[in-house]
N, C-alpha and C positions, 0 to 999 in steps of 0.2 A: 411174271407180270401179275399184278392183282387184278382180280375180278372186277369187270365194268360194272357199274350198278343201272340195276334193270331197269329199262325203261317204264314211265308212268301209263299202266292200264288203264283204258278206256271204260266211260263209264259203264257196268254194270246193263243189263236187259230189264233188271229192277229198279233203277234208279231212273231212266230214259221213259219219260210221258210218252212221246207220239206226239205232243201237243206244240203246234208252230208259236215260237216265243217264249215257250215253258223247257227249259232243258232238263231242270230237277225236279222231285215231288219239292220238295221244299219250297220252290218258286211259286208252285201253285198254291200250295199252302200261305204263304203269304199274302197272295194277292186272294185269296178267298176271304181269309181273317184281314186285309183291306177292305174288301167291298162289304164287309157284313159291319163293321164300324161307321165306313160312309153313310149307308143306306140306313140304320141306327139314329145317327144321328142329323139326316134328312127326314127322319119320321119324326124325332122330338121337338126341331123345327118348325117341320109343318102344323102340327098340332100345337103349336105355341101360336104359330101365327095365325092360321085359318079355324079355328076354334073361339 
């Protein structure tokens, strides 16, 4: 019989946030590097407009 090939391990105790919604660091990373572009470019806005 050939060897079953192993099943896919679960993610890592390093890769697992804690954080409800975030399952990766990667995830959070994204959505950080999202909100610092939003907020970025709500400040260039603003000072366009209210200036």
């Amino acid at each position: 019989m050939p060897p079953t090939p192993a099943s896919p391990t679960p993610a890592s105790d390093e890769t697992r946030t804690g954080l409800p919604g975030f399952r990766s660091w990667r995830t959070v990373y994204w959505f950080v590097l999202g909100t610092f572009i939003v907020v970025v470019i709500a400040l260039a806005l603003f000072s366009r407009f209210f200036a």
